[in-house]
mmCIF file of the N, C-alpha and C atoms, coordinates in Angstrom:
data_MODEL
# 
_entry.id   MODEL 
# 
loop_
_atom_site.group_PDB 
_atom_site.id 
_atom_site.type_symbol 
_atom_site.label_atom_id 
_atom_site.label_alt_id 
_atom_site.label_comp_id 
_atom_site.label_asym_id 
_atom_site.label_entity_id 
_atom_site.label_seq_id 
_atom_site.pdbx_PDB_ins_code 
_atom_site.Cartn_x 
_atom_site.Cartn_y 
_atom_site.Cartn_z 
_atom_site.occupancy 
_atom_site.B_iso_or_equiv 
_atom_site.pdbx_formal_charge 
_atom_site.auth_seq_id 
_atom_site.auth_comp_id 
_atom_site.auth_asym_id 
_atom_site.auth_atom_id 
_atom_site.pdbx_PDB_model_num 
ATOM 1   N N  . UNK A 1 1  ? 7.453   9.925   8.224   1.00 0.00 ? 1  UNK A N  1 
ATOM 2   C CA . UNK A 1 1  ? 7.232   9.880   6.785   1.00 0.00 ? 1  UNK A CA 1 
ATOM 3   C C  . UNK A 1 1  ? 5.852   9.272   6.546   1.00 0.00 ? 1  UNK A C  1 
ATOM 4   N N  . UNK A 1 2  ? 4.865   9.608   5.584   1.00 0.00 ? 2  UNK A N  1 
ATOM 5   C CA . UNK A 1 2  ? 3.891   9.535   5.401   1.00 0.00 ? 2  UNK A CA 1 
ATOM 6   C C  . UNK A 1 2  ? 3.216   9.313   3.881   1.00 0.00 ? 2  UNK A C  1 
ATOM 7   N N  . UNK A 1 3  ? 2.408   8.622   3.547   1.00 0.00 ? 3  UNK A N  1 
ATOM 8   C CA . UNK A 1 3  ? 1.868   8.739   2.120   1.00 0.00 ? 3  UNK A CA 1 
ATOM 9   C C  . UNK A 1 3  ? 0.325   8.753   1.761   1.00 0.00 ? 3  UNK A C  1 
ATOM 10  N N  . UNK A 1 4  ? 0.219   9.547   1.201   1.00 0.00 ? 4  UNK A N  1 
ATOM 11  C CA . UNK A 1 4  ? -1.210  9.902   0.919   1.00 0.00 ? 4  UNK A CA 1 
ATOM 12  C C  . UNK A 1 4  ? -2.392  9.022   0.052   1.00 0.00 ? 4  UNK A C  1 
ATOM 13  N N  . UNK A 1 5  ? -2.717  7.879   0.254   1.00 0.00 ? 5  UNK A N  1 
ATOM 14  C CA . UNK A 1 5  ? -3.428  7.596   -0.161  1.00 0.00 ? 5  UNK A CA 1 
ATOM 15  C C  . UNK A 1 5  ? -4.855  7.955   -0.574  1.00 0.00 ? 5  UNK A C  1 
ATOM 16  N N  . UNK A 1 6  ? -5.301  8.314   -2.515  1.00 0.00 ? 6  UNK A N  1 
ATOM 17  C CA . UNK A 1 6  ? -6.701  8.546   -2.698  1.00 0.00 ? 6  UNK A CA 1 
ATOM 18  C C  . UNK A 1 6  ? -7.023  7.644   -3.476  1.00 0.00 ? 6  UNK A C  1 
ATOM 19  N N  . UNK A 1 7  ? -8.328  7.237   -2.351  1.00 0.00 ? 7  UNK A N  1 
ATOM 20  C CA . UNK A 1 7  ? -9.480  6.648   -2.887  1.00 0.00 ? 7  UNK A CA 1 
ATOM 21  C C  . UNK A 1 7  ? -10.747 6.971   -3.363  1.00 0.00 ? 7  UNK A C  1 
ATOM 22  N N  . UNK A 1 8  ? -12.043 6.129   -3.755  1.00 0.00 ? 8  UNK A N  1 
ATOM 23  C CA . UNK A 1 8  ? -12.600 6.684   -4.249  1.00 0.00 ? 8  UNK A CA 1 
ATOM 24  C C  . UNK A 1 8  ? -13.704 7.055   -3.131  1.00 0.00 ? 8  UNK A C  1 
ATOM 25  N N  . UNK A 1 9  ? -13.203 6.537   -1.734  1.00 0.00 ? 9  UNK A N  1 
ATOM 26  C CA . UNK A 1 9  ? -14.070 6.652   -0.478  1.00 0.00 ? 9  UNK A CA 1 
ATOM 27  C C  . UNK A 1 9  ? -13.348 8.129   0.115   1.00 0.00 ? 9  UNK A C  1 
ATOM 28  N N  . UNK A 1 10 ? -11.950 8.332   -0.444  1.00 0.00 ? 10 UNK A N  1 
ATOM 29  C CA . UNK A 1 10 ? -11.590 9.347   0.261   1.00 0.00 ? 10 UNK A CA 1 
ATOM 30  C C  . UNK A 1 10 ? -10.118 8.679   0.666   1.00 0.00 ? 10 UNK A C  1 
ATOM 31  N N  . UNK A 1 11 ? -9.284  10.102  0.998   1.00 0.00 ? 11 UNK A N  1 
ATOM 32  C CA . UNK A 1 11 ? -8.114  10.165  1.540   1.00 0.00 ? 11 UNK A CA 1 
ATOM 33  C C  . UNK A 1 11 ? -7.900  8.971   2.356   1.00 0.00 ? 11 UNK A C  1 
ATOM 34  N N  . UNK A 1 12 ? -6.489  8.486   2.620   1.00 0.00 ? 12 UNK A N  1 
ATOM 35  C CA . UNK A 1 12 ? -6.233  7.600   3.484   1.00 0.00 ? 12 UNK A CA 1 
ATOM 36  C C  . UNK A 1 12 ? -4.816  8.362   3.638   1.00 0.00 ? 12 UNK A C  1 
ATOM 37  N N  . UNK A 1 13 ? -4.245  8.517   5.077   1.00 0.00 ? 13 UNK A N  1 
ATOM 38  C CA . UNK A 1 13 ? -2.697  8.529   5.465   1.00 0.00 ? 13 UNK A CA 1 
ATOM 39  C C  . UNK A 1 13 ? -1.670  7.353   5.800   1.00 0.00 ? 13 UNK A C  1 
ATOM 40  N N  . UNK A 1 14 ? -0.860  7.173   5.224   1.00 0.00 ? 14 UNK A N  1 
ATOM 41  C CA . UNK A 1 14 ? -0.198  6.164   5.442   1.00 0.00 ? 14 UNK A CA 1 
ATOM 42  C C  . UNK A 1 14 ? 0.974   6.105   6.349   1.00 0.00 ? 14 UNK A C  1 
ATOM 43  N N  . UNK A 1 15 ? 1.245   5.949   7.637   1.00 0.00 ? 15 UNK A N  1 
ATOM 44  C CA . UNK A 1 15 ? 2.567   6.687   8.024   1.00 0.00 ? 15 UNK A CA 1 
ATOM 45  C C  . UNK A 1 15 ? 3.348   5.336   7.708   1.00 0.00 ? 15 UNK A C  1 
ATOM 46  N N  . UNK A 1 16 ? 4.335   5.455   7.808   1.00 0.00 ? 16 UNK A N  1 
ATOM 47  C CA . UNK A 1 16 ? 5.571   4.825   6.975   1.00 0.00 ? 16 UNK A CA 1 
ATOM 48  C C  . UNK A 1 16 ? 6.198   4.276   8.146   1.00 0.00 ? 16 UNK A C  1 
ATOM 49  N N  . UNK A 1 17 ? 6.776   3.145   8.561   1.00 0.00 ? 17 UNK A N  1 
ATOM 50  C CA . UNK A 1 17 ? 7.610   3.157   9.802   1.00 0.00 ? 17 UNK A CA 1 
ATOM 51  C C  . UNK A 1 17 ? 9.235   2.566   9.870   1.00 0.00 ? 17 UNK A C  1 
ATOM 52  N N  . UNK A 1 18 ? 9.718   3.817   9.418   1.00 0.00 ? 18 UNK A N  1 
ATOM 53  C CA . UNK A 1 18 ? 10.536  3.859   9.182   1.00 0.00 ? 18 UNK A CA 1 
ATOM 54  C C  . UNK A 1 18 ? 12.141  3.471   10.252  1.00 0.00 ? 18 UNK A C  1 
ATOM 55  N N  . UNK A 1 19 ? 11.676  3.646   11.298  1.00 0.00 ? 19 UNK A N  1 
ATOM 56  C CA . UNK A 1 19 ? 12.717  3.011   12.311  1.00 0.00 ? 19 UNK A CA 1 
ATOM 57  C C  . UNK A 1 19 ? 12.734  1.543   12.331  1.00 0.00 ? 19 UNK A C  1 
ATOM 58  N N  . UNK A 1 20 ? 11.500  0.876   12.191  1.00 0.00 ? 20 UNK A N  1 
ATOM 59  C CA . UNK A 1 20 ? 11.425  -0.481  12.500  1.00 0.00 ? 20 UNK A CA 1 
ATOM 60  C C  . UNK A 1 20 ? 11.354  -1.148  11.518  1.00 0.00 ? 20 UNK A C  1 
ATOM 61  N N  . UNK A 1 21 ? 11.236  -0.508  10.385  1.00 0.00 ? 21 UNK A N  1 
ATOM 62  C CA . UNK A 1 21 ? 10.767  -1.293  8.944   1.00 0.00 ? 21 UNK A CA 1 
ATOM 63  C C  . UNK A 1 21 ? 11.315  -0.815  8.065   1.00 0.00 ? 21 UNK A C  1 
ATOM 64  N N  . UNK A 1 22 ? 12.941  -0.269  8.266   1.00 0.00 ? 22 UNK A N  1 
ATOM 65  C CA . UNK A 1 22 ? 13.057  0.509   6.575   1.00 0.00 ? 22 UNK A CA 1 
ATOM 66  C C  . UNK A 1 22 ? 13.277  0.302   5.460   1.00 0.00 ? 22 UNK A C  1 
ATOM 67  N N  . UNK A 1 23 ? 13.735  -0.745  5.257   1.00 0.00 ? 23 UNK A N  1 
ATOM 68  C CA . UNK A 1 23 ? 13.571  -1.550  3.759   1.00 0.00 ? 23 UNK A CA 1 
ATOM 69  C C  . UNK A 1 23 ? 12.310  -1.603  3.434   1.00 0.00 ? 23 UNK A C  1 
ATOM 70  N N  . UNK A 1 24 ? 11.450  -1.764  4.289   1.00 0.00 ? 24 UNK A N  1 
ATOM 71  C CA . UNK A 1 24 ? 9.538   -1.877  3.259   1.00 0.00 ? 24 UNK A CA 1 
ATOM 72  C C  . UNK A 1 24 ? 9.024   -0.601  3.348   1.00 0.00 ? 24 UNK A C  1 
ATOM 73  N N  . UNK A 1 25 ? 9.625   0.223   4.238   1.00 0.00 ? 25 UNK A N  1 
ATOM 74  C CA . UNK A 1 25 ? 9.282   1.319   4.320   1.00 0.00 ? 25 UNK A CA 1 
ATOM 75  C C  . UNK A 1 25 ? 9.729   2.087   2.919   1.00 0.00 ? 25 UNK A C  1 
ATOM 76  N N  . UNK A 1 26 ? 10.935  2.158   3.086   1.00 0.00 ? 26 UNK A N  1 
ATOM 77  C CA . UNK A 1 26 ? 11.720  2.923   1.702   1.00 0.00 ? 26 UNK A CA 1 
ATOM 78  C C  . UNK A 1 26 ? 11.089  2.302   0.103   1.00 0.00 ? 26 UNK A C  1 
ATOM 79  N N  . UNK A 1 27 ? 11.123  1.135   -0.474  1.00 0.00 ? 27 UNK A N  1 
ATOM 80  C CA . UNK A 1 27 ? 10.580  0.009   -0.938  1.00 0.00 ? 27 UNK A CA 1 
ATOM 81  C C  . UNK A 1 27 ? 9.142   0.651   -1.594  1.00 0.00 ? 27 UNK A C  1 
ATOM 82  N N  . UNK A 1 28 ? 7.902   0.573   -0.641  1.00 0.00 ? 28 UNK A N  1 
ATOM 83  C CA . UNK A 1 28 ? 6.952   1.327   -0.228  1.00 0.00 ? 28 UNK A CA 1 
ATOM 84  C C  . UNK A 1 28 ? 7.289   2.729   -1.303  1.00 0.00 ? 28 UNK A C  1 
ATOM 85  N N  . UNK A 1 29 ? 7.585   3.547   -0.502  1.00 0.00 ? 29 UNK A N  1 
ATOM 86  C CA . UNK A 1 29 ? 8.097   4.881   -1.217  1.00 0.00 ? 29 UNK A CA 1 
ATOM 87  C C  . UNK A 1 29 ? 8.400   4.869   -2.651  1.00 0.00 ? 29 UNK A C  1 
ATOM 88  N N  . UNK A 1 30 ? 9.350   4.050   -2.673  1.00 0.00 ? 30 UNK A N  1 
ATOM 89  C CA . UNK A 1 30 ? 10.078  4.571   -3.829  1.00 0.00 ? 30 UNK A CA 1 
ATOM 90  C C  . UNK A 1 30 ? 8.783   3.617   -5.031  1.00 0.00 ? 30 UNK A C  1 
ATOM 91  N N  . UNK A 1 31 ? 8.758   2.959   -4.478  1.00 0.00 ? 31 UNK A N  1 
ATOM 92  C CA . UNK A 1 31 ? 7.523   2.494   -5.623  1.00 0.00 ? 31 UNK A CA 1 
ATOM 93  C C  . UNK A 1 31 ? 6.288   3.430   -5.974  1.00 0.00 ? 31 UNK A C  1 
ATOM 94  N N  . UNK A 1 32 ? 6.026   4.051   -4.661  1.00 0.00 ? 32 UNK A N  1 
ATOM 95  C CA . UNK A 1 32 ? 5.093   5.010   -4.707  1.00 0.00 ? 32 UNK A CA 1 
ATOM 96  C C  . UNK A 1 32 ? 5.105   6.456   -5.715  1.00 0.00 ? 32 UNK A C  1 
ATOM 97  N N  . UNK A 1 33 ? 6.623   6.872   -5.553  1.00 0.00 ? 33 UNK A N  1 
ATOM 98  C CA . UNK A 1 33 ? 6.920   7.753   -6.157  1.00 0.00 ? 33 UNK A CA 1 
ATOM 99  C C  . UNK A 1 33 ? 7.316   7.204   -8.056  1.00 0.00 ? 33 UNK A C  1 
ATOM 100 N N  . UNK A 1 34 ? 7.661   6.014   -8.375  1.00 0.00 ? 34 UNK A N  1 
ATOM 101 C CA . UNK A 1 34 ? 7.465   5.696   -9.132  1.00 0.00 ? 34 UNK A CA 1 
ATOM 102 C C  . UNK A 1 34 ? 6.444   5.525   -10.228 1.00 0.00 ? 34 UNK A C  1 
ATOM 103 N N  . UNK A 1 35 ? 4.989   5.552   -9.172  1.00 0.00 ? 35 UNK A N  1 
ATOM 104 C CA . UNK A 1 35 ? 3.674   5.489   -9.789  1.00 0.00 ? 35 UNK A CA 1 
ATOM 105 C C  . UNK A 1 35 ? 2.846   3.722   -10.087 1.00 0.00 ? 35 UNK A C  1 
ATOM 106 N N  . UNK A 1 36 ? 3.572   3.032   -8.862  1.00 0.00 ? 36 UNK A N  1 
ATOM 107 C CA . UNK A 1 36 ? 3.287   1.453   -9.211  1.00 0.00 ? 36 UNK A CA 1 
ATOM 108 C C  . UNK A 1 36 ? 2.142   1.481   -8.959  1.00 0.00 ? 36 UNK A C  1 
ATOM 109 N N  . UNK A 1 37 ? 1.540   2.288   -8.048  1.00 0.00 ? 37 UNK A N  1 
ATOM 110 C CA . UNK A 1 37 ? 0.413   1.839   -7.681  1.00 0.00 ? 37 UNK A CA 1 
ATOM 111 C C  . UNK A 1 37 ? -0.884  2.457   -8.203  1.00 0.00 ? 37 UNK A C  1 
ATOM 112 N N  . UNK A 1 38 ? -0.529  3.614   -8.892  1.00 0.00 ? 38 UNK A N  1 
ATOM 113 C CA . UNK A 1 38 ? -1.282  4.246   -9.772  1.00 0.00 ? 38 UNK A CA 1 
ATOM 114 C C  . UNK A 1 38 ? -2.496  3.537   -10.537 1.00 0.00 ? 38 UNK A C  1 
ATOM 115 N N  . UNK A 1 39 ? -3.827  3.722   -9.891  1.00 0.00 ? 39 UNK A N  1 
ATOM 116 C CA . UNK A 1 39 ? -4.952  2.767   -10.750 1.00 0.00 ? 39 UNK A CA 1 
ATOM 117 C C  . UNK A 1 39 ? -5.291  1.433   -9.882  1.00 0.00 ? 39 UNK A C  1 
ATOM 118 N N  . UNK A 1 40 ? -4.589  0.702   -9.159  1.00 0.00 ? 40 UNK A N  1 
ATOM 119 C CA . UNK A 1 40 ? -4.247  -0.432  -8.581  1.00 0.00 ? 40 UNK A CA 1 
ATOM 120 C C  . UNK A 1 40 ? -5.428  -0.637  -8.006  1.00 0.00 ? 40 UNK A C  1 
ATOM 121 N N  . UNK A 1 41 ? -6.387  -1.676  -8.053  1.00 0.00 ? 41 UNK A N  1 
ATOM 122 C CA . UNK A 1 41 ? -7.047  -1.959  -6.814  1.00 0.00 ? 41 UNK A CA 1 
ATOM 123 C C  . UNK A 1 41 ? -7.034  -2.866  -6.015  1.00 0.00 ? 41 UNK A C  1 
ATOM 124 N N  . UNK A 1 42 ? -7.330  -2.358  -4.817  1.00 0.00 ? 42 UNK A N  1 
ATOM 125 C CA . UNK A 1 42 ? -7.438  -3.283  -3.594  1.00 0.00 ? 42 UNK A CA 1 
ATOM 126 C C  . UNK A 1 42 ? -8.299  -5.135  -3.966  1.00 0.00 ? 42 UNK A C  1 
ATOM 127 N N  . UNK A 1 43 ? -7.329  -6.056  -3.484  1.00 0.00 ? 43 UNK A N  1 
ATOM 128 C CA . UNK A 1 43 ? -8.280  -6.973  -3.714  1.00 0.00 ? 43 UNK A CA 1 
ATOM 129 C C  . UNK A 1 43 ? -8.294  -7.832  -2.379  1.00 0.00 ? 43 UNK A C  1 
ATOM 130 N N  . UNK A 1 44 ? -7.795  -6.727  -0.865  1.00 0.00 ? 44 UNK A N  1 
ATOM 131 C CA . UNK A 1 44 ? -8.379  -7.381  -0.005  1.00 0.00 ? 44 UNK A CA 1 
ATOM 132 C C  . UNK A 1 44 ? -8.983  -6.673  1.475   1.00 0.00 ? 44 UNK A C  1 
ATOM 133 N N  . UNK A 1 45 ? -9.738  -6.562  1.558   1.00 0.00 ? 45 UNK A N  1 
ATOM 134 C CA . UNK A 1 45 ? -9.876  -5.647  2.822   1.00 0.00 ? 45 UNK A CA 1 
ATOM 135 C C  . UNK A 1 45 ? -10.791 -6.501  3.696   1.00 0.00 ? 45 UNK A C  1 
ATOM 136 N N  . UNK A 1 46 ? -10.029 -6.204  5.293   1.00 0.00 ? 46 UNK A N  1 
ATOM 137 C CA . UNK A 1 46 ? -10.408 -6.933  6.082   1.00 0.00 ? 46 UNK A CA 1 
ATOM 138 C C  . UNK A 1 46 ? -10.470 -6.450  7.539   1.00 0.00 ? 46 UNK A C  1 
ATOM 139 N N  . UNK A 1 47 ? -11.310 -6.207  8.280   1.00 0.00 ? 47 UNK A N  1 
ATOM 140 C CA . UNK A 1 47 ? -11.389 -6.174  9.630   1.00 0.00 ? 47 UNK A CA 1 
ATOM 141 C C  . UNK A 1 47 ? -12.775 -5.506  10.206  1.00 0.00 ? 47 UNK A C  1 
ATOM 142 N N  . UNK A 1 48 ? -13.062 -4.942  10.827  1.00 0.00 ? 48 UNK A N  1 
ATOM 143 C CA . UNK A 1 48 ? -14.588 -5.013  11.968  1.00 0.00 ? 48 UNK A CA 1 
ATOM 144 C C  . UNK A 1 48 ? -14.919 -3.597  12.301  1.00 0.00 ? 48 UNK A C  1 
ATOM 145 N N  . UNK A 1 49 ? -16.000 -2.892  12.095  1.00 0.00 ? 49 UNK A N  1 
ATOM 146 C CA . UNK A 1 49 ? -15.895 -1.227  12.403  1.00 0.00 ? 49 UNK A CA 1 
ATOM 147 C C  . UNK A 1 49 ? -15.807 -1.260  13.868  1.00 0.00 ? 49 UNK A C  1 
ATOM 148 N N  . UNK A 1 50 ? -15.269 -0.215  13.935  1.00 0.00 ? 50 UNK A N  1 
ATOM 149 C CA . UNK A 1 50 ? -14.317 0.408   15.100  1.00 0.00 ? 50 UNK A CA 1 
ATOM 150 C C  . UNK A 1 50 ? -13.495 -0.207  15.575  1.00 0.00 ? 50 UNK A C  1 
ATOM 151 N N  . UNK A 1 51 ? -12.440 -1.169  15.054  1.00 0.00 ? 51 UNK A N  1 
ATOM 152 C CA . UNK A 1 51 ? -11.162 -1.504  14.547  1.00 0.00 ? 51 UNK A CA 1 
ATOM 153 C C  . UNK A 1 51 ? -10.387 -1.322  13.560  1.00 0.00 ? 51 UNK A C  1 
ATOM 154 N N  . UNK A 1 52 ? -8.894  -1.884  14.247  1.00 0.00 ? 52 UNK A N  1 
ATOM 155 C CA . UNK A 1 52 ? -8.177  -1.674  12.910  1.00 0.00 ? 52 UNK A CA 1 
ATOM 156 C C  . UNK A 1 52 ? -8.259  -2.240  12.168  1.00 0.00 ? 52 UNK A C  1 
ATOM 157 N N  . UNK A 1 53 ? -8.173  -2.093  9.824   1.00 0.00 ? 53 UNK A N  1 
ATOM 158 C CA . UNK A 1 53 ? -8.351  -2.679  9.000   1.00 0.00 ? 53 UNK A CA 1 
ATOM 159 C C  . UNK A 1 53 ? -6.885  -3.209  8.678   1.00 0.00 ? 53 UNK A C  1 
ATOM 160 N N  . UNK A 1 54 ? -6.866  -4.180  7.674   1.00 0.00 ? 54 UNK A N  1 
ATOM 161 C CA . UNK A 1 54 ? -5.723  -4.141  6.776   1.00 0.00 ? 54 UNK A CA 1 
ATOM 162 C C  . UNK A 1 54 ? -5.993  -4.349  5.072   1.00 0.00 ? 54 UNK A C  1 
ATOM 163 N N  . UNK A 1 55 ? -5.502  -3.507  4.644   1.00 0.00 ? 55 UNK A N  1 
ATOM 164 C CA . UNK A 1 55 ? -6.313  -3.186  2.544   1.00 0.00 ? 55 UNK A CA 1 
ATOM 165 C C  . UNK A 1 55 ? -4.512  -4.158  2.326   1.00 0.00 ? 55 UNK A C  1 
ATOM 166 N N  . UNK A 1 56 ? -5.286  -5.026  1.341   1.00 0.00 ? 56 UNK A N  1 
ATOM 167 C CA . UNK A 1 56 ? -4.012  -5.533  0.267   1.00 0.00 ? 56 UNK A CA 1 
ATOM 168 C C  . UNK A 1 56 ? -4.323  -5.249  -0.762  1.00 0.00 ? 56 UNK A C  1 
ATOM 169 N N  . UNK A 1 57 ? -3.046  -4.616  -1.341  1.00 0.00 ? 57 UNK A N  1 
ATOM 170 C CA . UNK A 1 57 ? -3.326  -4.253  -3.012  1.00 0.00 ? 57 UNK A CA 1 
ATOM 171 C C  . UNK A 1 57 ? -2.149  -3.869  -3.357  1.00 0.00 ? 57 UNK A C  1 
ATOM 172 N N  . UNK A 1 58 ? -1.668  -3.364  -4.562  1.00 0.00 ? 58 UNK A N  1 
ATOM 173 C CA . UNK A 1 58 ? -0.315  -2.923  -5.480  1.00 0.00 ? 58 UNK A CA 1 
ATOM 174 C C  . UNK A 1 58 ? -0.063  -4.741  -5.976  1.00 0.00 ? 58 UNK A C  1 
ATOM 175 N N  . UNK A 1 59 ? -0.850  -4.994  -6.721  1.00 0.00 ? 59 UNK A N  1 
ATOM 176 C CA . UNK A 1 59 ? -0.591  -6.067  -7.435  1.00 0.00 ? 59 UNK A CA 1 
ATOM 177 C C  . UNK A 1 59 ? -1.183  -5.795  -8.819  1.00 0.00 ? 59 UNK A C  1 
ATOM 178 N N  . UNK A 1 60 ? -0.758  -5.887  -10.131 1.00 0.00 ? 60 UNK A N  1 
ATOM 179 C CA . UNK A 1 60 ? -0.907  -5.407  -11.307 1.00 0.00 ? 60 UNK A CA 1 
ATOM 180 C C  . UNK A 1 60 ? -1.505  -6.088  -11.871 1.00 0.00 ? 60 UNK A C  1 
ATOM 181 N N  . UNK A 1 61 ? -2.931  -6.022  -12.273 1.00 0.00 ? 61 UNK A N  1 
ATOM 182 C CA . UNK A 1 61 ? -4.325  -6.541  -12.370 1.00 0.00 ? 61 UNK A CA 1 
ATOM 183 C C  . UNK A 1 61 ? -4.804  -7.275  -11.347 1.00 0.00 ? 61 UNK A C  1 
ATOM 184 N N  . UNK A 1 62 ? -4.855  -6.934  -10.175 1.00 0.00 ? 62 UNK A N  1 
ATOM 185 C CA . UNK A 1 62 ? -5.527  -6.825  -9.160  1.00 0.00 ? 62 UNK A CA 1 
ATOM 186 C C  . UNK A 1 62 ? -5.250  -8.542  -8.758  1.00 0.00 ? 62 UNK A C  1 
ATOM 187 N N  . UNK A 1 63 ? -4.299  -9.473  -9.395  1.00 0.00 ? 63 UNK A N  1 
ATOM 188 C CA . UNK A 1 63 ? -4.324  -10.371 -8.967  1.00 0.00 ? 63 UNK A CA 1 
ATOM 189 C C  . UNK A 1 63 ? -2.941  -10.094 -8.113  1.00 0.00 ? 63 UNK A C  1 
ATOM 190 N N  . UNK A 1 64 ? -3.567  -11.192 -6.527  1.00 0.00 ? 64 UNK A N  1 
ATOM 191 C CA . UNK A 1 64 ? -2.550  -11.197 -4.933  1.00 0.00 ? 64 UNK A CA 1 
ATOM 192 C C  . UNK A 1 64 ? -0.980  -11.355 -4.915  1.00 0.00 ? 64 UNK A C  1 
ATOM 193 N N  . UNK A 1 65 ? -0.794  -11.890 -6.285  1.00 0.00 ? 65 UNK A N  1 
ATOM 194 C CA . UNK A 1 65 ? 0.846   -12.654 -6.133  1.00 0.00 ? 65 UNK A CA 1 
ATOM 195 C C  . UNK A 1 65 ? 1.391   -12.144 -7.456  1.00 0.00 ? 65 UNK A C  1 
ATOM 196 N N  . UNK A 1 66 ? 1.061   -11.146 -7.582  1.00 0.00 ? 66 UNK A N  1 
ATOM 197 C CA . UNK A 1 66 ? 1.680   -9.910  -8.539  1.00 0.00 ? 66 UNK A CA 1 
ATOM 198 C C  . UNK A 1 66 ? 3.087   -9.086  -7.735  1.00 0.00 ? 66 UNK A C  1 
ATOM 199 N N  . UNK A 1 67 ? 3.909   -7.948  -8.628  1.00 0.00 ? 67 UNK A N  1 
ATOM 200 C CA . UNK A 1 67 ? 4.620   -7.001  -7.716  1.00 0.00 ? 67 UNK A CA 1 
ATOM 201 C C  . UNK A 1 67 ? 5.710   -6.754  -8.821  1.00 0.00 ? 67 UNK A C  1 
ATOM 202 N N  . UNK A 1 68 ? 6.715   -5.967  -7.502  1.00 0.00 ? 68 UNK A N  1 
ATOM 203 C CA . UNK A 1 68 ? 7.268   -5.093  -8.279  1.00 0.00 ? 68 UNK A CA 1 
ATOM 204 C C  . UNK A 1 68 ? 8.390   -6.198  -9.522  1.00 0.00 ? 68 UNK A C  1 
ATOM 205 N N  . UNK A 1 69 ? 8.618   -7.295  -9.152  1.00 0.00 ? 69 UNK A N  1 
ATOM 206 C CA . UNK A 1 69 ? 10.232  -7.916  -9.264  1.00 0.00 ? 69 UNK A CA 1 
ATOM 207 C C  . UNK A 1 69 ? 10.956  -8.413  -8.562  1.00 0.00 ? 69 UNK A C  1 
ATOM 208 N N  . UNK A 1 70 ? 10.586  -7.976  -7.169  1.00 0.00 ? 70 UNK A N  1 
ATOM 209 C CA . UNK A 1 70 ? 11.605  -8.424  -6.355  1.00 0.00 ? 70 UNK A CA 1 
ATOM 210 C C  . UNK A 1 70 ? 11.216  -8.219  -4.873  1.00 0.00 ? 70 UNK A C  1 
ATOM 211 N N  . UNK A 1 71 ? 11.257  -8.894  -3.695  1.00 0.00 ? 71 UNK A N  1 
ATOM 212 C CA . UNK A 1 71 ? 10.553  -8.924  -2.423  1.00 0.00 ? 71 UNK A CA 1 
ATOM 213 C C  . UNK A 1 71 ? 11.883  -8.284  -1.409  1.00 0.00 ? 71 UNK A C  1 
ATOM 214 N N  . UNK A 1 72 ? 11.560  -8.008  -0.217  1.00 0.00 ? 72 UNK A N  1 
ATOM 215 C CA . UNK A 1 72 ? 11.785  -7.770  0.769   1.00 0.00 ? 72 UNK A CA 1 
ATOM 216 C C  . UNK A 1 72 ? 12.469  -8.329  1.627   1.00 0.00 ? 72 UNK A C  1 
# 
């Protein structure tokens, strides 16, 4: 399972991991399909080129300790 992230740098794929994680996985989704994240921006990106990154964001006005209602 997978989700398509667009930015304004361009596409991002998200695969979902769903065997090991399915409550944040599903969670994830269904928020997605909801439209939470619609507009949202990133207010953290972090890591080194030609490594892996990690983007934090889906917080509603871009402040960190925002969300849906309810955690994981």
């Amino acid at each position: 399972v997978s989700v398509l992230l667009q930015t304004s740098c361009g596409p991002i794929t998200i695969a979902l991991d769903t065997t090991n994680q399915p409550k944040t996985a599903s969670t994830f989704a269904y928020l997605v399909r909801k439209g939470f994240y619609d507009g949202l921006p990133f207010h953290r990106i972090a890591g080194t080129p030609g490594q892996e990154f990690v983007i934090q964001g889906g917080s509603p006005g871009g402040a960190p300790d925002g969300g849906p209602g309810w955690s994981v």
